[in-house]
C-alpha positions in Angstrom: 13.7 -56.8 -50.5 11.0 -57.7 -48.1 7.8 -56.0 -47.6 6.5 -55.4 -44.1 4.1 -58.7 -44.7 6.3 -60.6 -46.1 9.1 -60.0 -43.4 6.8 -59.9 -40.8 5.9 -63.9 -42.0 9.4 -64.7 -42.3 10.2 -63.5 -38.9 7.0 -65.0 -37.5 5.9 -61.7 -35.6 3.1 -59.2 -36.6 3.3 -56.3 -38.8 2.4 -54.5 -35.8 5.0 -55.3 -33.8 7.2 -54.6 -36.4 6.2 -50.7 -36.6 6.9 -50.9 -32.9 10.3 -52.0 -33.1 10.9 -49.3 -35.9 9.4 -46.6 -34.0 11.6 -47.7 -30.9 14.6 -47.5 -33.3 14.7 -51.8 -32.3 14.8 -52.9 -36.1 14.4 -50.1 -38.8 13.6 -51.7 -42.2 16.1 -51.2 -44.6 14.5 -48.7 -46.5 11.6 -46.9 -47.2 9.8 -46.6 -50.5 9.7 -42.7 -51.2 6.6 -42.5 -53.3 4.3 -44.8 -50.8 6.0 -44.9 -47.9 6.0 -48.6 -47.8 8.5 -50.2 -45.2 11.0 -52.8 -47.2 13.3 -55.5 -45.4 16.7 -57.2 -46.4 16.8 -61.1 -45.8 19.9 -60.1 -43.9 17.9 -58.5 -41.0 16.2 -61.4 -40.0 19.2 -62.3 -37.7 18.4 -58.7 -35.5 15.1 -59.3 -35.7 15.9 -63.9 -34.6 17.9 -62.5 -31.7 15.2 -59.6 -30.8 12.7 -62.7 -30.1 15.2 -64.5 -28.2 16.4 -62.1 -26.0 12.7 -61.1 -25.1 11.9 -64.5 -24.9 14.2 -64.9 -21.9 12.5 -62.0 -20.4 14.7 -59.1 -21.0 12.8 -55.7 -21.8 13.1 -54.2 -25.3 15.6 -51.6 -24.0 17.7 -53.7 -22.7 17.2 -55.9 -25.8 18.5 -52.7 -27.6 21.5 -52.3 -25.8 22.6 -56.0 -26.0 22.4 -55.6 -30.0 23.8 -52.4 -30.1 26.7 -53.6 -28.1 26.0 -51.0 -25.4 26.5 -54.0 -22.9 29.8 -56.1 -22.5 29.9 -59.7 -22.2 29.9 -59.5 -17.9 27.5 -57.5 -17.8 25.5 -59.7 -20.3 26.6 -62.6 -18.2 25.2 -60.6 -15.2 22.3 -59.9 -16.8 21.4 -63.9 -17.5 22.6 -64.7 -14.1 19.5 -62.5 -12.3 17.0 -63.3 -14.9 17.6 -67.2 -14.0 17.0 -65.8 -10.4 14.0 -64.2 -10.9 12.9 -67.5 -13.0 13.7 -69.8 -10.7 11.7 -67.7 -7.9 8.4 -67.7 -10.3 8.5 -71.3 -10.6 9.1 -71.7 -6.6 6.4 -69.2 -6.5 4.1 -71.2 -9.5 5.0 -74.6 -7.7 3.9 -73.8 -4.4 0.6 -72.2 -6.0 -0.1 -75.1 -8.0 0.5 -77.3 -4.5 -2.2 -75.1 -2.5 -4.7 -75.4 -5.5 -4.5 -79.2 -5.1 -4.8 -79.1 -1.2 -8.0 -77.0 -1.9 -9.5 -79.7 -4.5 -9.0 -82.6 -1.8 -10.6 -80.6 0.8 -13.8 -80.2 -1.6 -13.8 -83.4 -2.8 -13.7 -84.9 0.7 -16.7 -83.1 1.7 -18.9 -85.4 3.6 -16.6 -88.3 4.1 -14.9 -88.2 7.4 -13.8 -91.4 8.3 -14.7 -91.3 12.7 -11.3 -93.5 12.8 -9.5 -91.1 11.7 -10.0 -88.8 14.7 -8.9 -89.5 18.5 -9.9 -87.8 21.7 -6.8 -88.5 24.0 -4.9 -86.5 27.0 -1.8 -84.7 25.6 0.9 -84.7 28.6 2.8 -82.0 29.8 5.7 -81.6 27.6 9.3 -79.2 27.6 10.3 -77.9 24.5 13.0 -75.7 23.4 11.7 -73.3 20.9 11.6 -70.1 18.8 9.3 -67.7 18.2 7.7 -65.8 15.1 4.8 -63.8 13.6 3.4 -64.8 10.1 0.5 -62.5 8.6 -2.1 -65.2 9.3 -3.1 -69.0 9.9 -2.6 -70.2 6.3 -0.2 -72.3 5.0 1.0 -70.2 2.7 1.6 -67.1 5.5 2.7 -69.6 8.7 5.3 -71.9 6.0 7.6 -69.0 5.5 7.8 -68.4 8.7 8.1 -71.9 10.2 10.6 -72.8 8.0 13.4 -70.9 8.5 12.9 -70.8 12.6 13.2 -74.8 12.5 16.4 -74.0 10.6 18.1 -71.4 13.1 16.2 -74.1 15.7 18.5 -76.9 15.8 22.3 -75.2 15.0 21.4 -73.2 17.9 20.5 -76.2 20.3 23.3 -77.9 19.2 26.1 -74.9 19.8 24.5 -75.0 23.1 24.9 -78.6 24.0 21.1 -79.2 24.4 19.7 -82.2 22.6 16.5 -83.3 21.5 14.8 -85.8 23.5 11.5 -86.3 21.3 9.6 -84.7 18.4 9.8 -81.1 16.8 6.5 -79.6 18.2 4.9 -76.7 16.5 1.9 -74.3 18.1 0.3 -71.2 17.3 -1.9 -68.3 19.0 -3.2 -65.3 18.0 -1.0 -62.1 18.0 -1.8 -60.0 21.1 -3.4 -56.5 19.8 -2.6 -57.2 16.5 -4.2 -59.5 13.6 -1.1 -61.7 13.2 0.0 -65.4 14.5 2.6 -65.9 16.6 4.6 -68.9 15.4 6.1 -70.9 18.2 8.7 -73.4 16.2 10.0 -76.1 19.1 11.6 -79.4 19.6 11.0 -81.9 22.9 14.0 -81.5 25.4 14.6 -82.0 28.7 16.3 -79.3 30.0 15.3 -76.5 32.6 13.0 -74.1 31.9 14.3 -70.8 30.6 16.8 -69.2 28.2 19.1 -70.9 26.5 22.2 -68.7 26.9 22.0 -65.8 24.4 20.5 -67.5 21.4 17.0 -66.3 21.6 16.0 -69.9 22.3 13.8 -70.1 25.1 12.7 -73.7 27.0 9.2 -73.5 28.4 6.8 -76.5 30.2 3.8 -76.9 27.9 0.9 -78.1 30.1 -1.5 -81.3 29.9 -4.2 -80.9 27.7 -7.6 -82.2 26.0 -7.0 -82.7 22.2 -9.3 -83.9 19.2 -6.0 -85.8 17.2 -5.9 -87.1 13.5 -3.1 -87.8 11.7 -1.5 -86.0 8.9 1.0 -87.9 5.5 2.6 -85.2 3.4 3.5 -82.0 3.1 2.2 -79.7 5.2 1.4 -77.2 2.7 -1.4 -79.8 1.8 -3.0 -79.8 5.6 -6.0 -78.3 5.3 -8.3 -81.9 4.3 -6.8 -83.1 7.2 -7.9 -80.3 9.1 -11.0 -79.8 7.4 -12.1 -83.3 8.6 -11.3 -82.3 11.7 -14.1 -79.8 11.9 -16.6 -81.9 10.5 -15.8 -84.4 13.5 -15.2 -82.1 16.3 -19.2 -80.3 14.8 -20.5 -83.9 14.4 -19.6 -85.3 17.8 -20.4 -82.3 20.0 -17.0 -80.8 20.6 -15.2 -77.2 20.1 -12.2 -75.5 19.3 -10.8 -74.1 22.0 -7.5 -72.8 20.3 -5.0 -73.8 17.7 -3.4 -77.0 16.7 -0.6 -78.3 17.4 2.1 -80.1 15.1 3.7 -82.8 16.5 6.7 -84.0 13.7 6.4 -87.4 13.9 8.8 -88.4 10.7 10.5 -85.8 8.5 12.4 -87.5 6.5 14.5 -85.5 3.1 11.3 -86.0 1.4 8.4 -83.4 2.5 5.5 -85.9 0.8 6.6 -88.3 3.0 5.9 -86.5 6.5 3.8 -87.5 9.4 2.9 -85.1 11.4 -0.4 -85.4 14.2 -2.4 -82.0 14.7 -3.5 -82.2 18.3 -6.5 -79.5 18.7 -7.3 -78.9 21.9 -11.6 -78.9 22.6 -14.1 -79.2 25.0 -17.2 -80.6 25.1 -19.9 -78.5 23.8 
């Protein structure tokens, strides 16, 4: 027999958690000294007490650990039960992945403070372009809010065109404004056609003439979850050459290929001289 020490070194846990797991009814030591009240372990329990840490390990809670050992839950069930925690696994590390992405966009913007590179920024004449587009609201102007919404509207975009019979005659074109009365951004997700203007049968696709405009242009390689240097050394530019923001910028999708590091994308802002 085991004390409560002893076991709990064997079995690489805490004495502590032990009494836990005995006052849950988890693992109840194999008997209990009468005259000190000493908890005493059989080598034979260490195999409850190896599956206990496995089965928390993959993220089930104690009770459900309980019921798994006490064969209160049948092999679909168990099977069920694996099948959702590699869900919700697989969404934290999405989740953890695209944190870890933002938190490297945000150490090249601060390490890029006071280099802008004037070549990297273009005052040109946007023309008047038609696109075919959707629209959406995220929560706000970051990456992190307009991406989920961006995403999936590009992905209803295209089927839709196509079941339509309206191809695309130039670049996926992406523009924003704010919300009206409310603190959101409407997402505008859109593709160059040339089509008329209007709706595009019953598909919630509408075609609309974008007009000329003045833009401050630089362009953008990656991922646009990692915009905001690019953006950032924007403002310095437009600040250190006597321009403003007049509105949003625009995304024009210059190559997507499979591979989102590999993007191109040109954010045409429009300004006006200050």
């Amino acid at each position: 027999m085991f004390t409560i020490g002893d076991f709990a070194r064997y079995g690489r846990v805490s004495p502590r958690m032990l009494r836990h797991y005995d006052a849950i009814g988890l693992l109840r030591p194999d008997r209990t000294d009468p005259a000190t009240g000493y908890r005493l372990y059989g080598a034979a329990q260490l195999a409850r007490l190896n599956r206990i840490i496995a089965l928390k390990d993959l993220g089930f809670t104690l009770q459900q650990v309980g019921a798994v050992l006490d064969e209160q839950v049948g092999p679909e069930e168990l099977r069920g039960m694996l099948r959702l925690r590699r869900a919700e696994l697989a969404e934290a590390a999405a989740a953890a992945t695209a944190r870890l992405a933002r938190v490297e966009a945000r150490l090249r913007s601060i390490e890029s403070e006071g280099h802008m590179p004037a070549d990297d920024v273009v005052i040109k004449t946007v023309p008047a372009v038609r696109v075919a587009e959707l629209t959406g609201t995220a929560a706000s102007y970051q990456p992190e809010d307009i991406g989920p919404v961006i995403g999936p509207l590009y992905e209803r975009l295209f089927p839709l065109l196509e079941g339509a019979g309206v191809r695309p005659t130039g670049p996926g074109i992406a523009r924003y404004e704010d919300e009206p009365g409310g603190g959101g951004i409407v997402v505008h997700a859109g593709v160059t056609v040339s089509g008329p203007v209007g709706a595009v049968g019953d598909t919630g696709v509408r075609v609309v003439e974008l007009p000329p405009f003045e833009a401050a242009t630089i362009v953008h390689r990656g991922a646009m979850d990692d915009v905001l240097p690019a953006a950032h050394t924007l403002a310095r530019w437009l600040e250190a050459n006597g321009y403003r923001s007049t509105g949003y910028a625009r995304e024009v999708n210059l190559e997507c290929p499979p591979d989102r590091e590999q993007w191109v994308t040109e954010l045409q802002e429009p300004v006006a001289k200050v």
